[in-house]
C-alpha positions in Angstrom: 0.0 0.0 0.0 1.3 3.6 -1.1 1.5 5.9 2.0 -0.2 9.9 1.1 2.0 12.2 1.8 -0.1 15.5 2.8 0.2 19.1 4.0 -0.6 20.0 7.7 -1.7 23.3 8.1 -1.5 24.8 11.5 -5.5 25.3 11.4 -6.2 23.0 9.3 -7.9 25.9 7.5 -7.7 26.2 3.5 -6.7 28.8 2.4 -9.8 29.7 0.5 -11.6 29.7 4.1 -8.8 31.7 5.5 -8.9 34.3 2.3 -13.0 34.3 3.1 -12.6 35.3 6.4 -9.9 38.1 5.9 -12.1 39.4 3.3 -15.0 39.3 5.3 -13.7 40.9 8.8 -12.1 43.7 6.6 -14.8 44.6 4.5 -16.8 44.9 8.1 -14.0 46.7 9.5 -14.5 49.4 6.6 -18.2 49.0 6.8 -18.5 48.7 3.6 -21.3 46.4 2.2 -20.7 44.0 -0.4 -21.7 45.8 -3.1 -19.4 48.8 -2.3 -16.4 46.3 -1.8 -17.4 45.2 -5.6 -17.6 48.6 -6.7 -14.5 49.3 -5.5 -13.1 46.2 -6.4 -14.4 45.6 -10.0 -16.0 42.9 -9.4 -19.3 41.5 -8.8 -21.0 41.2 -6.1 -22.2 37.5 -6.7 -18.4 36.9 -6.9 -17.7 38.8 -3.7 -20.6 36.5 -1.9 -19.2 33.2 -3.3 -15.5 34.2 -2.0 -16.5 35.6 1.2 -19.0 32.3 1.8 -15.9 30.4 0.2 -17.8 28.8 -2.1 -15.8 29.4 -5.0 -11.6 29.5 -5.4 -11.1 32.5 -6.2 -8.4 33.7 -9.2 -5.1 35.7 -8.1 -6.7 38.3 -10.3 -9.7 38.5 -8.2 -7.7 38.4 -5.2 -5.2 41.2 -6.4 -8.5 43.5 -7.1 -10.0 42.7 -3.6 -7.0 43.4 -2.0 -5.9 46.4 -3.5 -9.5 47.7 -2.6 -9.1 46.7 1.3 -5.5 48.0 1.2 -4.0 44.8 2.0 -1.5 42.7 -0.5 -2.3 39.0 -1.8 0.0 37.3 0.6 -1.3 39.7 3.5 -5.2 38.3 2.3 -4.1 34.2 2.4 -2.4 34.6 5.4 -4.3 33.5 9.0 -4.7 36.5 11.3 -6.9 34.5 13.6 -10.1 36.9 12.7 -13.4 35.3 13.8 -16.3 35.8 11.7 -19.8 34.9 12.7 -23.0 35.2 11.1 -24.1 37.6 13.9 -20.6 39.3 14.5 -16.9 40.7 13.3 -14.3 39.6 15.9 -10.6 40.1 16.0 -9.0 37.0 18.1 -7.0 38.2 21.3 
């Protein structure tokens, strides 16, 4: 039998979960609403839903328009900050 070899993340997080959450607690941070983040962005705002739900993988291109919009770089949006997002509420973790 052939033995996986796999990658561990340290939260066991994708990064397309970690990228909806960064997303998420900045654009709530700005208090901007989705549509504003896609105006700003140039992108929809179906396409800002799907990433910030994570239902979609979303292009370096998308992520390089997001981000330039929030202020924050590429790496700086796939990178864990430990943000909480809830349905009811926009939480930095202490």
């Amino acid at each position: 039998m052939r033995k996986t070899n796999t990658v561990s993340l340290k939260n066991n997080l994708p990064t397309r979960n970690i990228l909806a959450t960064n997303i998420t607690y900045l654009r709530h941070l700005k208090k901007w609403s989705q549509e504003e983040l896609a105006h700003k962005s140039g992108r929809s705002v179906s396409v800002i839903s799907d990433i910030e739900n994570a239902n979609i993988g979303a292009t370096v291109d998308a992520i390089d328009d997001i981000g330039y919009a929030l202020g924050w770089s590429t790496s700086e949006l796939t990178k864990d900050h430990g943000f909480v997002v809830t349905k009811k509420r926009v939480d930095s973790k202490q």
